[in-house]
Structure formats: structure tokens, C-alpha cells
N, C-alpha and C positions, 0 to 999 in steps of 0.2 A: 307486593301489594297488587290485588287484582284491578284490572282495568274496568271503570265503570261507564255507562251510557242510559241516555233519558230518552225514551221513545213515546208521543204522544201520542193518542188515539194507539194505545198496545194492546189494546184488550181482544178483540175481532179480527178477522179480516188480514188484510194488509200489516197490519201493525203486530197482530199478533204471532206471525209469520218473523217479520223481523224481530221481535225480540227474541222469539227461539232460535234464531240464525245468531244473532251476537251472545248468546250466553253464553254459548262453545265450553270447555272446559271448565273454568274457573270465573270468568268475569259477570259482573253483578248489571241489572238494567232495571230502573225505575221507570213504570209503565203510568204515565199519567192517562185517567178513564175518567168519564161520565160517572158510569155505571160501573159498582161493585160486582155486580153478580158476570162482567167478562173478563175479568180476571181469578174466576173459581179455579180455574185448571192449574195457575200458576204454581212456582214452588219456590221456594227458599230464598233463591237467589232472584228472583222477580218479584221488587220491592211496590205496591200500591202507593199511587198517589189519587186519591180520588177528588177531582175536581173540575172544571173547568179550562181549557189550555189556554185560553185567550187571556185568563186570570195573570199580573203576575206573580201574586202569592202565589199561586199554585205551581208555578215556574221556579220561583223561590224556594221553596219546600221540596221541587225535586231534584233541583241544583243541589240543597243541602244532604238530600239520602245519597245520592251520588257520590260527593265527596267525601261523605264519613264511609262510604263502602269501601273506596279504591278513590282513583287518579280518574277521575271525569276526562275521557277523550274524544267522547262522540254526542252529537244531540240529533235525533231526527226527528222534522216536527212532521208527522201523517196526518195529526188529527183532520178531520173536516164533518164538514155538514151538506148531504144532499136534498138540495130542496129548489125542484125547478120556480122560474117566474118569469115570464115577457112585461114587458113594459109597455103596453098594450093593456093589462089587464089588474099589472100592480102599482102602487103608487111609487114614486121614486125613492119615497124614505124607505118604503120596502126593501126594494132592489139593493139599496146602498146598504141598509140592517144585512141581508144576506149576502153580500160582498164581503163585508166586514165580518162577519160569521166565518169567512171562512182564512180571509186575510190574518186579521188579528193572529190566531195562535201560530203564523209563522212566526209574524214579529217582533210576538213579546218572547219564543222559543229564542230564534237569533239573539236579538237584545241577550236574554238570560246569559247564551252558551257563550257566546260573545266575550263579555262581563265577566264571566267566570274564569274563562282561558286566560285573560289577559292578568285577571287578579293572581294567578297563581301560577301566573309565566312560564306556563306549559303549552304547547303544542294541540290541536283542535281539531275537528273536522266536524262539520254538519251537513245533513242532506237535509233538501226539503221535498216534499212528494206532491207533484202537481200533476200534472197531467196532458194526456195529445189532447183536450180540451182546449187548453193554454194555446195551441198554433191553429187545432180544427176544431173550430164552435159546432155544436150541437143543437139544435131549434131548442129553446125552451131552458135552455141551459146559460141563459144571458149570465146570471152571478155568477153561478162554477167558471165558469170557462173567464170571468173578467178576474175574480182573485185567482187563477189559476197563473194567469198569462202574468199578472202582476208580483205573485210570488217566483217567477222565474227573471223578472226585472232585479227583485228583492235579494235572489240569489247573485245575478251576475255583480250588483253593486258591494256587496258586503266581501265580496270574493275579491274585489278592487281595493279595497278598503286595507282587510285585514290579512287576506295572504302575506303582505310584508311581514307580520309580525305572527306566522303560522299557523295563521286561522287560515282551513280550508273550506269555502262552503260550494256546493253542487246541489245539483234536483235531482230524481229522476221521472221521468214521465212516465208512467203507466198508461194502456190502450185498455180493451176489457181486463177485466180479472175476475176469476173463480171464485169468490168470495160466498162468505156465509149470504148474505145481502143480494148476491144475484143468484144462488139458488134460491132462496124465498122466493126470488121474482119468477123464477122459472116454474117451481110448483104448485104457485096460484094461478097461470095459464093451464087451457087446456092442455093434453097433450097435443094435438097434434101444431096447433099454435106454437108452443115451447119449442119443436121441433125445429117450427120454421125460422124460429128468435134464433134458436142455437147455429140456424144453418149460415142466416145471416151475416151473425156473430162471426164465424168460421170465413166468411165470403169477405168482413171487411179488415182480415188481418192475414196477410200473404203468405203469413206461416200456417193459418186455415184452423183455426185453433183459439180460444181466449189463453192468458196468460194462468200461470199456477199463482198462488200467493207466495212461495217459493223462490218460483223466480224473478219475481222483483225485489224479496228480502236478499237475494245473490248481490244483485244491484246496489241496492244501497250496503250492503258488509261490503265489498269492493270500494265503494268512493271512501270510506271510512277508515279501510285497513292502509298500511302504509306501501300498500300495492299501487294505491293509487297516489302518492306523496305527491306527484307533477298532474293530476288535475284538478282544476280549481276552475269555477266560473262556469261549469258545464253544465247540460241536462240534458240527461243520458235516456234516450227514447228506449222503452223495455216494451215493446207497443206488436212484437213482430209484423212490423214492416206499416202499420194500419197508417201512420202520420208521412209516409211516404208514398199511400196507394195514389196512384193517377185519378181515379173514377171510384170514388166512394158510392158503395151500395148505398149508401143510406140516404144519397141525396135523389135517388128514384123512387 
């Protein structure tokens, strides 16, 4: 039977990256999207769930394609929502709507994948994708960076919880990344502006460089496969080296 896995926010980006990285050969991955039309490229074995991730019908429903595919082993929840706000200028019910925007679909993910392993007393692993946000706050980034830091709380506790009973859950943190979403951002600047973003960008990751989307799907297919069967509780910084620079460019 082939082995199956639920990737939220799969359709772009990050997400999109990882479910091409666990299809490998034969195994099937339900991509829960927003949006139909980022899942066009998909094929056969990359089942649509189009909804909501914070939903948990829509968590429901990808639990269930999952296990009529294959043996559900893996849940990664990516999804999220970019959208800065200081509390200075937003109201608090704001702040806490876009915490919660981005919290929620870890939790009702976990909960689901959780639920599922346990009903069908199989073996588990989950990542959740947060980010060097989580340790190094960005101006303007108050939400992201608080559900960020909160879903790597969300990972260590459920990793306490249920490793006894071989649920494994991990993060990984991503620094920039190559995304569809930051090249937009890059060719609605000037060029020579884009230049200096890009140079920046290079200046605040010591390997000089953003990340591929690639290599953070490496990332999480590792905490996943049974390569990693002895980590659990971790969050694995895929940042080259950005959450351990000494003197962050970006704070001049």
C-alpha cells in the first residue's frame, strides 16, 4: 500500500516544493489550497483539498483522502498568511485575528494528524514550518513572528505528549526563501533597488545566498522519513546560518 501524506498550504512556494519532494516513486500527498488554480501543475497522485487549513472539516476531508490512498505517515502544516501589523497602528482584536490566522492551521493540522495516528495505531511524524521569525522578530512582523514562535512552543509540547506513543512532531525554520512571492516582490522594484534587496538578502545569511524551496522540502522529507525516527521536539533552522549571525544587517 503506498504511503500517504497531507501538506497544507501545497499549492506555491514552500509547500509546493515539499509535496514534490514526498511523492518520490509511488506515494500519494493531499495538498490542502486556498486557491484551485495552485494546484494546476499537479498530477494524479496530488489529491486537492480545496479549503481553508484552519477549518477542521477541511482537515477532516484531507485525513480521509489520505487514508483511502495509503497508510497516512506524515502531516506538514506550511500553510500561512503574510500580513504585517504594529500595535501602534492596529487595534488588538486585529493583532490577535492575524496571530490566530496563522496559528490556527497548525493546530487544528496537529489535532487532525494526531487523531488519526492514534485511531489507527500506526506510527506518525509531523512538521510544522515556522520560522527564524520565531527567535529573530522582524519590525512590522509582530503577528508572524508571535504565531510563529508559538507554533514551535506547539511543536515542543505535542512532541512530549505523544512521542511515547510514536508520534513524532518537529518544525523547521526557514530564513529567506526563493519563492514565487519573493520574486514578485523583487520585480515590482526597480532594478537597481532589487539589486540592493538581493544584496542584502545575501549579507544577512552567512552562506550569502536565500534559500531554494528545495531545500527546505529536503528538510522536512528528513524529519519525516525514518531517518530521522530519534528526533522529536526539534526545530531544525534551514536559515544558512541567518538566526545565528552576530550583527544582523537589517538592524542598520
Amino acid at each position: 500500500m503506498a504511503l500517504s501524506y497531507v501538506v497544507t498550504g501545497g499549492g506555491r512556494g514552500i509547500g509546493r516544493a515539499i509535496v514534490e519532494r514526498l511523492l518520490g516513486a509511488d506515494n500519494v500527498v493531499v495538498a490542502v489550497e486556498r486557491d484551485g488554480e495552485a494546484l494546476e501543475w499537479a498530477g494524479s497522485r496530488v489529491l486537492p483539498v480545496l479549503g481553508d487549513a484552519s477549518s477542521e472539516e477541511t482537515a477532516e476531508h484531507a485525513a480521509d483522502l489520505a487514508q483511502q490512498a495509503g497508510t497516512l505517515v506524515g502531516w506538514v502544516n506550511n500553510a500561512a498568511v503574510f500580513r504585517d501589523a504594529s500595535v501602534d497602528s492596529a487595534s488588538a482584536t486585529q493583532i490577535i485575528e492575524l496571530i490566530t490566522a496563522n496559528l490556527a492551521p497548525a493546530v487544528v493540522g496537529c489535532t487532525t494528524a494526531v487523531r488519526r495516528f492514534l485511531a489507527a495505531e500506526t506510527p506518525g511524524a509531523i512538521v510544522n514550518i515556522t520560522s527564524h521569525q520565531a527567535q529573530r522578530a522582524v519590525p512590522g512582523a509582530l503577528p508572524y513572528s508571535t504565531a510563529k514562535a508559538a507554533i514551535e512552543g506547539l511543536t515542543r509540547a505535542l512532541a512530549v505528549e505523544y512521542g511515547p506513543k510514536g508520534i513524532r512532531v518537529n518544525a523547521v525554520a526557514p530564513g529567506s526563501v526563493a519563492t514565487e512571492r519573493y520574486a514578485e516582490f523583487l520585480a515590482a522594484l526597480d532594478a537597481s533597488v532589487a539589486a540592493r534587496v538581493e544584496q542584502q538578502m545575501a549579507d544577512l545569511h552567512p552562506i550569502g545566498r536565500v534559500a531554494t524551496t528545495g531545500e527546505v522540502a529536503a528538510a522536512v522529507a528528513y524529519l519525516l522519513s525514518t531517518d530521522a525516527s530519534f528526533v522529536n521536539g526539534a526545530v531544525l533552522p534551514v536559515d544558512g546560518g541567518r538566526s545565528v549571525l552576530a550583527a544582523d544587517p537589517e538592524a542598520r
